[in-house]
C-alpha positions in Angstrom: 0.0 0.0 0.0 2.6 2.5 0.9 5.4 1.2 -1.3 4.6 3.8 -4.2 4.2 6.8 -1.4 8.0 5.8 -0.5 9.7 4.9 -4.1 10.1 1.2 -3.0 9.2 -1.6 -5.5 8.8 -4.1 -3.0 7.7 -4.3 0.8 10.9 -3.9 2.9 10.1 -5.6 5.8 7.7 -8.6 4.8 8.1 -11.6 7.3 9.4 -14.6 4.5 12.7 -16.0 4.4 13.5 -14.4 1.2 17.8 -14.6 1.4 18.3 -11.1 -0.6 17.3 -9.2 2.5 19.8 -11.2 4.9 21.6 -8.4 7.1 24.9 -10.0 8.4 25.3 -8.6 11.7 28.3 -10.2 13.8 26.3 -12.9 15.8 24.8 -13.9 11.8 27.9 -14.6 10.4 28.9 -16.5 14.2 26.4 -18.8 13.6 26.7 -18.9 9.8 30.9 -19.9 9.8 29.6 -22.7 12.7 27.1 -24.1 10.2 29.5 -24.3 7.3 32.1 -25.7 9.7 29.9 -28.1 10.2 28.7 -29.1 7.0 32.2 -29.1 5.6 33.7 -31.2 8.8 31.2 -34.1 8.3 29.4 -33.1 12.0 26.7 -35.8 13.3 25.1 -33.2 15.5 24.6 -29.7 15.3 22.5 -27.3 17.3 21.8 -23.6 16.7 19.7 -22.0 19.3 18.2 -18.0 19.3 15.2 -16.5 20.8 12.2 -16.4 18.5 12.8 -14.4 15.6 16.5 -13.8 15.7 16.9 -14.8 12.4 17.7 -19.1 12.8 15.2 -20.4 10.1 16.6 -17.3 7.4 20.0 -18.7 8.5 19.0 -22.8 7.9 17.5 -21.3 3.8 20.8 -19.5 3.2 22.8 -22.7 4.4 20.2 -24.6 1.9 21.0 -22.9 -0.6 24.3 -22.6 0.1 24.5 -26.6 -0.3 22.0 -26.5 -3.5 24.8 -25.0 -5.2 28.0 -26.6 -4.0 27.0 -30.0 -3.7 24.3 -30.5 -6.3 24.3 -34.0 -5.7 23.5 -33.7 -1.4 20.0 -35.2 -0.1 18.5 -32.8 2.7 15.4 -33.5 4.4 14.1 -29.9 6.4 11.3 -31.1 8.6 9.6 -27.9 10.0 6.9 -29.3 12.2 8.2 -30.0 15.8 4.8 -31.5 17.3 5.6 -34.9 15.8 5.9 -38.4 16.8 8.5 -40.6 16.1 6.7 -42.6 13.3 5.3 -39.2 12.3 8.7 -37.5 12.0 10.3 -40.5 10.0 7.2 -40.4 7.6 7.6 -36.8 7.6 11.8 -37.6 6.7 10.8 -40.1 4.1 8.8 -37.6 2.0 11.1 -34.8 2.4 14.0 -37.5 0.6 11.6 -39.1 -1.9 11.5 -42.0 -0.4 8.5 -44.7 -0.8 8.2 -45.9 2.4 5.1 -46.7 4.8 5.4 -48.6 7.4 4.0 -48.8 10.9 7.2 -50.4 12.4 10.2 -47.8 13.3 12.8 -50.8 13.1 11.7 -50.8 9.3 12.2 -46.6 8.7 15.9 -47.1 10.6 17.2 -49.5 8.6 15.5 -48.1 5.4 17.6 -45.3 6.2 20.7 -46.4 7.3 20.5 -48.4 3.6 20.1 -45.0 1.7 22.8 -43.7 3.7 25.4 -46.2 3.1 23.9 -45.9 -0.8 24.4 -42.0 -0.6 28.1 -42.7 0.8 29.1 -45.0 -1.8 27.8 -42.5 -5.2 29.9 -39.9 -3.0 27.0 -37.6 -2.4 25.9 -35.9 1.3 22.6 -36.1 3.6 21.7 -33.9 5.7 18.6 -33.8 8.4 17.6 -30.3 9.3 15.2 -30.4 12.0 13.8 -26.6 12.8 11.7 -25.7 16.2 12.9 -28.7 17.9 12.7 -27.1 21.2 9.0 -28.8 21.1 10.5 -32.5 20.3 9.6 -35.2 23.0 12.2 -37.0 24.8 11.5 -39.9 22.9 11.8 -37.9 19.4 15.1 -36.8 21.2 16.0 -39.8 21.9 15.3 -41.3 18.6 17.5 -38.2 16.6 20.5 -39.9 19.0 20.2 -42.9 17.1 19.9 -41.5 14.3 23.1 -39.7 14.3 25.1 -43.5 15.2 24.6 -44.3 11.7 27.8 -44.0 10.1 30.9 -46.2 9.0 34.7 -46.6 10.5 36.0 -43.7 8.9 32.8 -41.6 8.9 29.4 -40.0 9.6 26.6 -41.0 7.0 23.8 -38.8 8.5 24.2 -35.2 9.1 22.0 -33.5 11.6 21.2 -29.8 12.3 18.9 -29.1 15.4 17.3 -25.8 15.9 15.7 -23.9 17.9 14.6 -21.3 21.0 16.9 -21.7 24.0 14.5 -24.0 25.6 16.0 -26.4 23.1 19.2 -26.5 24.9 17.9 -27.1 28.3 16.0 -30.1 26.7 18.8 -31.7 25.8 20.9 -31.0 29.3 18.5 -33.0 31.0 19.9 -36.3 32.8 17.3 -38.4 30.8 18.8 -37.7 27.6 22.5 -37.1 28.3 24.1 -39.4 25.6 22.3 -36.9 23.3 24.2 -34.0 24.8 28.0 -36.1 24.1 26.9 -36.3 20.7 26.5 -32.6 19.8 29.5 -31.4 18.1 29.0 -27.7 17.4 26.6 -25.5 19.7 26.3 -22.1 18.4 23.9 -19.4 20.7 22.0 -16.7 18.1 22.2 -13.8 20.2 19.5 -10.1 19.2 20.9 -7.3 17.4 22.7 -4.4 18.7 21.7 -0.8 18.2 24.4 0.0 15.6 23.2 -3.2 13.8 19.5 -2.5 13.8 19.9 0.8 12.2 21.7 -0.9 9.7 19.6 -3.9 9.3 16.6 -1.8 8.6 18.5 0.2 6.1 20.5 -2.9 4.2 16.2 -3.9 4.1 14.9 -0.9 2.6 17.7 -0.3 0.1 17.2 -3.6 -1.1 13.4 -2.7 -1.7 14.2 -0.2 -3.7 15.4 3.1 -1.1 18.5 3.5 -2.8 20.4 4.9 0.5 17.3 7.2 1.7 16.4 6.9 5.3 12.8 6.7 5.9 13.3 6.4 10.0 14.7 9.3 11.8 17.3 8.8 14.3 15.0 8.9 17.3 12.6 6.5 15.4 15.2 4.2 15.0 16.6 4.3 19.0 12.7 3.6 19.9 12.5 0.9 17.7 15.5 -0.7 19.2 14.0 0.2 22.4 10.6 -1.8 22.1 11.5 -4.8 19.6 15.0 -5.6 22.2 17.0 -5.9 19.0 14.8 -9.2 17.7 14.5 -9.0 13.4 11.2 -10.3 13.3 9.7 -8.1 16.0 11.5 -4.8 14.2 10.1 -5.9 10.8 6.7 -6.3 12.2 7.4 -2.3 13.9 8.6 -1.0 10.7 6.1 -2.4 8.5 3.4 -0.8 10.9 5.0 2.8 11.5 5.6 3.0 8.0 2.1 2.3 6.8 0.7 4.8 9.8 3.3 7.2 8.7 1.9 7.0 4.8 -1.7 7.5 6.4 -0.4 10.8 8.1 1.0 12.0 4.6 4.8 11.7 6.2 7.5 10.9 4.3 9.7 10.5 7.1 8.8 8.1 10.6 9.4 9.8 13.6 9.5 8.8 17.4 5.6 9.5 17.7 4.4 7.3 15.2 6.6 4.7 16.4 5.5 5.1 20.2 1.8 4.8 18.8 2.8 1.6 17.0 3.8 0.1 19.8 1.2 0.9 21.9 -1.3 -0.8 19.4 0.9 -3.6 19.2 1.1 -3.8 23.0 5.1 -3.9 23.6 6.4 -2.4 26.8 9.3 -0.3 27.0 12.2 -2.5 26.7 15.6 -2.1 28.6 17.6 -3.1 25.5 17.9 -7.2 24.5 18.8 -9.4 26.8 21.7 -12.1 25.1 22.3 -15.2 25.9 25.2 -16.6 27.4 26.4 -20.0 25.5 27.1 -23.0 27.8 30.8 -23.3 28.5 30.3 -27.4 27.7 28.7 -26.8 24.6 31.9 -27.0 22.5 35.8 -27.2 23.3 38.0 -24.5 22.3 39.7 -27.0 19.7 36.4 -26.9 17.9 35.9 -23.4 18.1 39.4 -22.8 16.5 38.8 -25.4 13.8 35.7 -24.0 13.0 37.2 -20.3 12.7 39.9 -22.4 10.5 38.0 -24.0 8.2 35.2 -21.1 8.1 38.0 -18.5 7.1 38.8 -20.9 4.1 35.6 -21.0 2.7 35.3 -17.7 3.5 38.4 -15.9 1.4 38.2 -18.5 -0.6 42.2 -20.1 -0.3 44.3 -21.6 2.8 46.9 -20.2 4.7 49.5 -22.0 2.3 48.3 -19.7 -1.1 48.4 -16.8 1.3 52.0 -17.1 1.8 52.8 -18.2 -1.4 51.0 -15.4 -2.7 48.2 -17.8 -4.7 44.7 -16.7 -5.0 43.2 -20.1 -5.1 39.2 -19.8 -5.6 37.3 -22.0 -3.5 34.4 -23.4 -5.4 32.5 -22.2 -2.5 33.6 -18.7 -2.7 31.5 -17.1 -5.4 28.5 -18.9 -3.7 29.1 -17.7 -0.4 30.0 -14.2 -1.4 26.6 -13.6 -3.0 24.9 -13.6 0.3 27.8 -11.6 2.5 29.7 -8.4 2.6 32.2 -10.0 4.6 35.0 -8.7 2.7 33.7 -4.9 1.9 33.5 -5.0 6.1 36.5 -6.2 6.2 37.9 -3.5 4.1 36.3 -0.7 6.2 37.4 -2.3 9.6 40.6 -1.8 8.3 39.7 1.9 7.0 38.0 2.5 10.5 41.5 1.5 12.4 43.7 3.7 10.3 41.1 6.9 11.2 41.3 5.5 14.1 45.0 5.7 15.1 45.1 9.0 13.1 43.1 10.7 15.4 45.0 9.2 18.4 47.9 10.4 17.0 46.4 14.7 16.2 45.3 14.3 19.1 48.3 13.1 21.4 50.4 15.9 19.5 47.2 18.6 20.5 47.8 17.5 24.0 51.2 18.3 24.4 50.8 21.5 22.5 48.2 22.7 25.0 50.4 21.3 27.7 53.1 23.4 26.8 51.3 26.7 26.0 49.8 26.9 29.3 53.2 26.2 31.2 54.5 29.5 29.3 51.5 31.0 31.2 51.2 29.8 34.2 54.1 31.8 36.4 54.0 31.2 40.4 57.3 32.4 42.0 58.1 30.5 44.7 59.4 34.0 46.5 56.2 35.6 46.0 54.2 32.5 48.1 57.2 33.1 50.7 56.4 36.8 50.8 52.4 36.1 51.1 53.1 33.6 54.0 55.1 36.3 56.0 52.7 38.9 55.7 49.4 37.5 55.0 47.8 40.7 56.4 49.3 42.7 53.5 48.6 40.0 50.6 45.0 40.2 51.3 44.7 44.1 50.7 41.9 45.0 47.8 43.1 44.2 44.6 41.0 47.7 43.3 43.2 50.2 45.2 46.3 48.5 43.6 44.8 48.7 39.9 44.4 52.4 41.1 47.5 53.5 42.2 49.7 51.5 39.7 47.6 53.9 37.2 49.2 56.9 38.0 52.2 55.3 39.2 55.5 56.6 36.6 56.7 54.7 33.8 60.5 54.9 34.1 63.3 53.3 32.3 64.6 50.2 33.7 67.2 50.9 36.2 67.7 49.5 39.7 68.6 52.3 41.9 67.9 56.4 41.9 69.4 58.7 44.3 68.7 62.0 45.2 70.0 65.0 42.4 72.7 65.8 44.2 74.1 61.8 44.7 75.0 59.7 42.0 72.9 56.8 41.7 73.6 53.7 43.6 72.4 50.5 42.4 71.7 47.3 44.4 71.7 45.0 42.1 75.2 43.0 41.7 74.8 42.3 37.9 74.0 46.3 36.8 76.2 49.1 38.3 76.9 51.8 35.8 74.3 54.2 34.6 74.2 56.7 32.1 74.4 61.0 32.4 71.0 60.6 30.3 69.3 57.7 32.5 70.2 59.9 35.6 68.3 62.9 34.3 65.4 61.4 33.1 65.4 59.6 36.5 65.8 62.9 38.6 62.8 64.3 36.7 60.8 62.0 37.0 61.4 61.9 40.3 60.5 66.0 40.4 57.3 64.9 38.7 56.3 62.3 41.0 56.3 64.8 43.9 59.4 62.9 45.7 61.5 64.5 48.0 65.3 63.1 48.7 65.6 64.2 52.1 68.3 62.3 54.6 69.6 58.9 53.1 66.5 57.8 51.3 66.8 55.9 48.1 64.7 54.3 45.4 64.7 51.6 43.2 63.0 50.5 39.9 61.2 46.9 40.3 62.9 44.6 37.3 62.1 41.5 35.6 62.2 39.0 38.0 62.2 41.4 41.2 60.3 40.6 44.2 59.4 42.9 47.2 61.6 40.3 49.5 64.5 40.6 47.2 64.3 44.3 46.9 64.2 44.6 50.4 67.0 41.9 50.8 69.2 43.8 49.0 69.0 47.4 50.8 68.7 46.0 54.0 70.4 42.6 54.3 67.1 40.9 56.1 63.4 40.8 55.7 60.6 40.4 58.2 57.2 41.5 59.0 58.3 44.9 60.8 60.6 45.2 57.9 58.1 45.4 55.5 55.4 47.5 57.3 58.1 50.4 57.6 58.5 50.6 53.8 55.3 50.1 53.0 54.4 53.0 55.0 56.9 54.9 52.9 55.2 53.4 49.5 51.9 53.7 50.5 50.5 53.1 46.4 51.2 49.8 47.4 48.4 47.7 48.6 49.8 44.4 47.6 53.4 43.2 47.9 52.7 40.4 45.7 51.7 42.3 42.6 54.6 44.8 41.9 55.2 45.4 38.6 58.3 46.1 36.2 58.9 49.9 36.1 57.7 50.5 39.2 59.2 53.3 41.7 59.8 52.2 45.1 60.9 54.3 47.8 63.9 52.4 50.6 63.8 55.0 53.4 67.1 54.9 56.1 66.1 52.6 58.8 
């Protein structure tokens, strides 16, 4: 109804197992690289396990397929109905092969079967038993699927067998009754919901292959409150989607928002998820020698050569590899992993560099004398005078040219400081006036001194007195009385060092 509204050709998010629309999130292509392990490593018993409508039956048709093309030759039997009996589900097993058989007697379907086997075996080809929803199997049809998987020869397994379903399934088959069942299984793989990332893209990956051509028709809000209410499940986000987008088309909106998607849910009746909850495989389910084999042999089918053509620098085509590839974009994520870890340590890198820029600019500000804390500790009284009268007084205060010490007209000037002696005819005159200007008087031994770069009202005072203390300091302050804040002298400055 609303795929003409949108530009789509087809309905994005319709609830089949059509393989064009797979979206290969991580835990997918988990569960996909077990199954092919598997298949390829002659496995009696497999099990695949996800909460309804994470996406195990979608994965069981690509697989199908998968072995349609590669082995054109295999026998598969997929038996979707799990409220069976055991004569039921052998019937059921029969047809699925093409076999005429009908027989009340279960001794008669087991050894039919082990006879196609060992047939199947001998013309070279495979057969496979793919049981979905088995989490609703008996413990006799349990039981039964454990005999099932002893048929083989010396050298190998002539039956195949691929069990899934919910979680339940995997509690069924840890129960004491059935525990030879549970030694059988060779590869246990748990389907685990989407993440947030992955749902946007797995609604996107959908509607670009129905026709969107990269346009988003969920804004970002829309898509976090999907992700919210369906708890990352496919099914329960295509059933969403499908919804908000056909409420959306009544409201003549070309894009879904947050709204529509809150009213969707409350027709539908979800509650306000807390994110999906995943489930935690069973540490016995498989050995980490099988895990690394399956990673092995996976990663071959997957690139398509071994480890040997890699070094030797061979690109040897699996016969799987086009197959495969049609149904993945393994490799283009590969690529932009790769991409995403180069950007990555770039930006490390700026911003290390940044970091040490900053660190060093603000060392080139930061200035803290360690004579002016002294001075502050000595005389805290004086440190804490306003700050305003200071700003004041060091207005009008003179601006003379850097020299240490100025005497009176009639003295030469004297200076204090061991690395400057000598003075100019010119530097004295221009001190003397502005002295005259200043209102200063030279009366009795007085002198002054010009604060320099680096000067501090302790070091002044250490050098025309030879000591400094609190009595010290109140005396010549007394005489400078501009100052309000021994701390926050400044170059240029005229201080007056009365006798004392």
């Amino acid at each position: 109804m609303y795929q003409n509204y949108y530009g789509l050709h087809e309905s994005p998010f319709r609830l089949t197992t059509d393989t064009k629309f797979v979206y290969w999130s991580q835990t997918h292509q988990n569960a996909y690289r077990h199954l092919l392990y598997s298949v390829e490593s002659h496995k009696s018993l497999i099990v695949l396990a996800g909460a309804v409508g994470t996406g195990k039956t979608t994965l069981l048709h690509v697989l199908m397929e998968w072995i349609k093309t590669t082995m054109p030759t295999a026998r598969m039997a997929y038996v979707v109905h799990s409220t069976l009996t055991v004569a039921e589900l052998f019937r059921y097993i029969f047809h699925e092969l093409g076999l005429d058989l009908t027989s009340r007697s279960k001794v008669d379907y087991v050894l039919a079967l082990q006879r196609f086997s060992q047939q199947c075996a001998g013309k070279g080809e495979r057969l496979l038993l793919i049981l979905d929803e088995a989490q609703n199997y008996s413990h006799d049809v349990l039981e039964e699927i454990r005999l099932l998987s002893n048929i083989e020869t010396p050298q190998d397994k002539l039956l195949q067998i691929i069990l899934s379903g919910q979680p339940q399934l995997i509690t069924n088959i840890n129960q004491p009754e059935i525990y030879q069942l549970k030694q059988r299984v060779n590869v246990t793989y748990n389907l685990q919901p989407l993440t947030h990332g992955e749902t946007q893209a797995y609604i996107q990956k959908r509607l670009d292959v129905a026709g969107a051509q990269g346009r988003s028709l969920f804004q970002d809000d829309a898509i976090e409150a999907i992700y919210r209410y369906a708890q990352g499940i496919p099914r329960v986000i295509n059933v969403v989607c499908d919804h908000a987008l056909l409420y959306s088309f009544a409201a003549n909106k070309k894009l879904v928002s947050e709204k529509i998607i809150q009213e969707v849910a409350t027709d539908m009746g979800l509650g306000r998820g807390q994110g999906p909850q995943r489930i935690s495989p069973s540490p016995s389910a498989y050995n980490d020698e099988v895990a690394a084999d399956a990673q092995h042999q996976a990663d071959r089918i997957v690139i398509g050569h071994t480890k040997t053509s890699r070094e030797q620098g061979v690109a040897r085509t699996s016969p799987f590899y086009g197959t495969f590839a049609r149904y993945t974009d393994w490799e283009d994520n590969r690529v932009d992993n790769k991409k995403r870890i180069r950007r990555k340590s770039l930006f490390q890198l700026v911003g290390a560099v940044l970091f040490i820029i900053l660190i060093v600019v603000g060392m080139s500000f930061v200035q803290a004398p360690s004579s002016q804390k002294e001075a502050s500790v000595i005389n805290p009284s004086v440190a804490s005078r306003n700050n305003d009268d200071l700003e004041k007084s060091q207005g009008h205060s003179p601006k003379l040219p850097e020299k240490e010490v100025v005497k009176p007209v009639k003295e030469p000037p004297q200076a204090y400081d061991n690395n400057d002696k000598t003075s100019s005819t010119t530097s004295k005159n221009t001190e003397t006036n502005a002295l005259a200007k200043k209102g200063k008087t030279t009366q009795g031994a007085d002198r002054y001194t010009i604060v320099k770069q680096g000067d501090t009202f302790m070091k002044i005072l250490l050098q025309a007195y030879g000591q400094y203390d609190e009595p010290l300091v109140a005396f010549v302050l007394e005489a400078n009385p501009e100052i309000s804040n021994i701390n926050t002298i400044f170059v240029g400055q005229l201080i007056r060092l009365p006798e004392h």
